[in-house]
C-alpha angles and dihedrals in degrees: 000000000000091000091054083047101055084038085060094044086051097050096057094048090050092054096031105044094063091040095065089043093055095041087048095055086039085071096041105098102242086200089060077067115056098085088049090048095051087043092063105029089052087053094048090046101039086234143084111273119184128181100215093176141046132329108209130160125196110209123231143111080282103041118190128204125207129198125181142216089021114194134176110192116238127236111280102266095049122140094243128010098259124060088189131031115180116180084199139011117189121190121189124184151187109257097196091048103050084055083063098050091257127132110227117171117188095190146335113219114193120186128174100014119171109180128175129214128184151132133226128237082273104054103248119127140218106248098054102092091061107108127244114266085239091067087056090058097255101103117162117258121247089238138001147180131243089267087054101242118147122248092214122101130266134264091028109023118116111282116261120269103237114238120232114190109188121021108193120180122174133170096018132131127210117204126197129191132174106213086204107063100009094244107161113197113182116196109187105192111210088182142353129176128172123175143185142184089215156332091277084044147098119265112215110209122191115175136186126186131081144261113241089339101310110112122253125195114182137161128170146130128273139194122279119284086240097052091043089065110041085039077201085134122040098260111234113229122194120190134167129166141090116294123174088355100302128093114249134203116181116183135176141044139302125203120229089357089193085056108015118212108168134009137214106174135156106226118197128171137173125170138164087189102063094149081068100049102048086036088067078085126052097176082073084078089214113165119238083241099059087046096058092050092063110089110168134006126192120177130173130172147121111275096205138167145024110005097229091058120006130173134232116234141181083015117183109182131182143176151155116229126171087338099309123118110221124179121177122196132194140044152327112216096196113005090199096051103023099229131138098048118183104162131145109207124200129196122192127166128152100199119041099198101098088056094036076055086048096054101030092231132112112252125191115268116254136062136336118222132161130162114183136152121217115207120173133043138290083276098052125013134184124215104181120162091037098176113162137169126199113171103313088330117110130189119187134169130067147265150201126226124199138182092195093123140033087288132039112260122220116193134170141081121282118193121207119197086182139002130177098203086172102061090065099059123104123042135268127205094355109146122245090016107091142066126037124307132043136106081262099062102035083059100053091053087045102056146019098219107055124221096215114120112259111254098226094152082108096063084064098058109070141006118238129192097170137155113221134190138164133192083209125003122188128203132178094299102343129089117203110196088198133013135163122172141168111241114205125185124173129151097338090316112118123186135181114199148167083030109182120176139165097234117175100355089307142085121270135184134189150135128233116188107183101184116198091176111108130353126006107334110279125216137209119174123180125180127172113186100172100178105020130174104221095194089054089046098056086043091057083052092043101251111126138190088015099126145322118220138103132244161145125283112194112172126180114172146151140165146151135228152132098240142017095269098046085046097053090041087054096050120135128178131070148269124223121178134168135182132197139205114328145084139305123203105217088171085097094078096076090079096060114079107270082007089145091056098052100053079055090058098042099036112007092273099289132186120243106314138047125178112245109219090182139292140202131203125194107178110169111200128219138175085339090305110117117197129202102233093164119009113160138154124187118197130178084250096033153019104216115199117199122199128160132075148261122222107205104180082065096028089241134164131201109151124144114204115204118197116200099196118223091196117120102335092298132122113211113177111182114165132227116212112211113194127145132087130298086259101041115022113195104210118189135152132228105257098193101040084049091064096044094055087038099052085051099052089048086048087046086055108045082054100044091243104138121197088220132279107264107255125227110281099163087088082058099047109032087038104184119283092027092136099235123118112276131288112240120100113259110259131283087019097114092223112152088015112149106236112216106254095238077049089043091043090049102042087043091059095040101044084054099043090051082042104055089045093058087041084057118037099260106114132000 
């Protein structure tokens, strides 16, 4: 009887009590207060809050207040007056604990939020002259229970941590700025929800809005509340969703989250949309082409030490790029500041195409293969082991780059044993370059020298200091068995000397300077080939069964110009050849129109083969214009004698080629006309003037009146210790025979005979 009794006496003070509570702060006036609320909170924040909206309370067990048009003030060089902005704010709290001194929160409903982070040039941000908790009087216990409440004594024990059991925010939006380098990052939050069962306890987290407009979903599991706020442990955090269209895990702890000092997280990340994900930045400065390249990224690693600069570790990168696969392994010293790199980086493809398609060039067909470790920083980094395949071709050294200067710097040495040059001319994929028609094109056909401006803008954009070499090297129609070379460029000057190379079977040296500084592009070329093999060299050039001597290859020319053609049309220097004892295919010239006739005219219409006695060539070059000073060519049948000039700025020919036969006695001097362009001679002989000379020297004959036996140039031409093979025919080749004179009288007639027939149309 007397149980039922007391459980009576306690249920209607259970119901009662807070009644009266309830009905009591139902008649305070909740307006009397707000002066008093914004005083408080702006002590406890360090900063001006004012409630410009409503105060309302809804009455329960669990009451709930309510305040509108929320605002926090930002720091005083902010770039707007308020640092938080909430549309709605909605407390709600445990009554019964609250009777005890104990902070309960039920939840905290946020709606509307527009909060602003940011820094100044300085670093400092916004939020850092907001005041500890502990400073409000709310300081977190040293230790507290599942019902959060705190283990100290009391009177002067640390205050309680409140406990707040469910945090919802809806419709907000979080803006951050750097006030260093002016990245924005927006984060718009459609939901969030986090809640725990307690201060000692787990908070689930599960969280819905997008970065910079691309949509994250992420839910997880964080460290205890408690925890969060005395940083004393590292906190574990555990995340796992889609952001920026990858999915994302994160694994691992944080110490002093709210400030946070070291990291030790679990990073991975897989996505099939990398051109999101590096586009939620548009300070990267990464092209839409390169993005669309990227097909798949996949990165895993360890984020730890210190936050403001922690390293990657264990790092396992892929990817797939123009249709290579690359993979990089190793570490990140500093992630910030992308120092302490120790990554070893790997290439494979076995199609170019996709990357010819990239660059708009033509690449050799095969596979693509590089290897290559990168040790150093952003500022200086090391590229040693270079080792990369393209096709048969092969590049291997190292290098250095630096970003010391106004352009980046690349330095080292790079070895070639072999490298087809050639295979990458010519473009692939370039808009507005291929297929018939154009001015472009018909310019190209037209002429050898193009009158399309020359695209320097490359020589601007980096800085090189490199030693290259190459076992074969191989350029549009020339092969080069062994080339090295210095390789300067400095502020769109680039320079290539010493250049050594091993052209035609003999050592060569020159120095080309081509300088984009100022002005149109100027040119120098050098080229010294003391001991050449001419028949090597037109082979190198494909062009074979030309000639076999050797000889001597001296070259001096500059220019300026804006363009192929104005810089050829500038040129100034000079050309020296000479060639020694061997032989000379006329036969060639049965591909060119009258060909026939003209080997008559120049060698008594020979077949295949004449012997080369020697031959020298000083052509001095000026304003594009270059001018035959000594031009002369001594066979074992003829001394031809060349005059005239080639403008090369116009592709003009006007050379006159005069033979002086050594057949018989007698002197036969029938010109050659060579007119034309550089692409297309026209070659023709003087009908009439070639009558005429013939019909003298038959005359000449007839009377013994000889016009002179050529004498021997080839003293005057080839003079001792001039460096060229010597000058004696190869053997067997019947060069400098004496003919008998019955043998000499009988060859002459009939050589003349066979020669004025092809002059003059009779036979071919």
């Amino acid at each position: 009887m007397r149980l039922r009794k007391t459980l009576l006496v306690l249920a209607i003070l259970l119901v009662t009590v807070p009644a009266l509570l309830l009905a009591a702060v139902a008649l305070v006036d909740l307006e009397r207060y707000r002066p008093y609320l914004e005083a408080r909170a702006s002590e406890a924040l360090g900063r001006e809050v004012t409630v410009g909206g409503e105060i309302g309370l809804a009455f329960s067990l669990r009451p709930t207040v309510a305040l509108g048009n929320v605002t926090l003030a930002n720091a005083t060089w902010g770039t707007r007056p308020e640092m938080a902005r909430v549309r709605r704010l909605a407390v709600r709290l445990a009554l019964l604990p609250l009777l005890r001194g104990e902070a309960d929160i039920a939840s905290i409903a946020i709606e509307g939020a527009d909060i602003v982070l940011e820094t100044d040039a300085q670093g400092r941000g916004n939020w850092s002259p907001v005041k500890p908790s502990g400073e409000a009087g709310a300081r977190a216990p040293q230790s507290t229970d599942a019902a959060g409440r705190g283990a100290a004594g009391e009177g002067d024990g640390p205050a309680t941590l409140p406990l707040v059991r469910s945090l919802r925010i809806v419709d907000s939006v979080l803006s951050w700025r750097d006030g260093r380098s002016g990245a924005l990052l927006a984060v718009a939050v459609d939901r969030l929800e986090a809640e725990t069962g307690g201060l000692d306890q787990p908070i689930g987290l599960e969280a819905r809005g997008t970065i910079n407009g691309r949509r994250v979903e992420l839910e997880g599991e964080l460290g205890p509340l408690a925890a969060l706020v005395t940083g004393d442990e590292p906190w574990p955090v555990r995340l796992d969703g889609e952001a920026l269209d990858a999915d994302v895990t994160i694994a691992g702890t944080v110490l002093r989250p709210l400030q946070p000092e070291r990291l030790d997280l679990k990073v991975s990340v897989e996505t099939r949309r990398p051109e999101r994900l590096l586009a939620i930045d548009a300070s990267l400065g990464v092209s839409p082409q390169l993005l669309d390249a990227l097909e798949r990224v996949r990165l895993a690693g360890r984020v730890a030490g210190p936050a403001g600069g922690p390293a990657l570790e264990e790092l396992d990168a892929t990817a797939r790029f123009a249709g290579l696969d690359i993979a990089a392994e190793g570490r990140i010293g500093d992630v910030a500041r992308l120092e302490g790199l120790a990554l070893d980086i790997r290439a494979e493809g076995q199609d170019n195409g996709a990357l010819a398609q990239l660059l708009g060039r033509r690449l050799p067909e095969g596979k693509v293969a590089l290897a290559v470790r990168a040790e150093g920083n952003a500022g200086r980094l090391a590229l040693p082991g270079l080792r990369l395949g393209l096709g048969t071709n092969e590049l291997v050294g190292g290098l250095l780059l630096r970003r010391e200067g106004p352009r980046p710097r690349i330095e080292g040495e790079l070895n070639a044993p072999r490298l087809d040059l050639a295979a990458f001319a010519g473009e692939k994929g370039v808009a507005g370059r291929s297929g018939s028609g154009g001015s472009g094109t018909k310019d190209r056909r037209e002429r050898l020298f193009s009158k399309e401006p020359l695209d320097l803008g490359a020589l601007g954009l980096v800085d090189l200091d490199l030693e290259l070499s190459a076992g074969e090297l191989r350029l549009p129609g020339l092969l080069l068995e062994m080339a090295a070379a210095r390789l300067l460029l400095e502020e769109r000057r680039l320079e290539l000397a010493p250049m050594k190379l091993h052209l035609a079977g003999n050592a060569a040296g020159g120095r080309l300077v081509l300088d984009a500084r100022k002005g149109p592009p100027a040119l120098q070329l050098e080229l010294d080939a003391p001991g050449i093999d001419m028949a090597a060299l037109l082979a190198a050039f494909g062009r074979e069964d030309l000639v076999e001597s050797k000889g001597r290859l001296k070259l001096r020319l500059a220019g300026a110009g804006a363009s192929p053609a104005a810089l050829a049309g500038s040129l100034d220097g000079e050309l020296e050849a000479v060639l020694a004892a061997g032989r000379l295919r006329v036969g060639v010239l049965d591909g060119l129109e009258g060909g026939r006739r003209i080997a008559a005219a120049l060698f008594g219409d020979p077949r295949g083969w004449v012997d080369l006695r020697c031959g020298r060539f000083e052509i001095p070059v000026a304003d594009g214009v270059a001018r035959l000073r000594t031009a002369v060519l001594e066979t074992s049948v003829s001394r031809v004698l060349a005059s005239g000039s080639i403008d090369l700025g116009r592709e003009r020919l006007d050379l006159l080629l005069t033979p002086r036969s050594r057949v018989g006695g007698l002197d036969l001097a029938l010109p050659v006309k060579l007119k034309g362009t550089l692409m297309e001679p026209d070659p023709g002989i003087d009908e009439s003037e070639a009558a005429r000379r013939a019909a003298a020297a038959l005359l000449g004959g007839l009377l013994g009146l000889q016009g002179g036996q050529a004498g021997d140039v080839c003293g005057e031409v080839l003079p001792e210790g001039d460096g060229a093979a010597p000058r004696e025919p190869p053997a067997g080749s019947g060069a400098g025979r004496a003919d008998p004179a019955v043998d000499g009288a009988r060859d002459a007639a009939d050589r003349l005979r066979r020669g004025l027939e092809g002059l003059l149309g009779g036979r071919r």
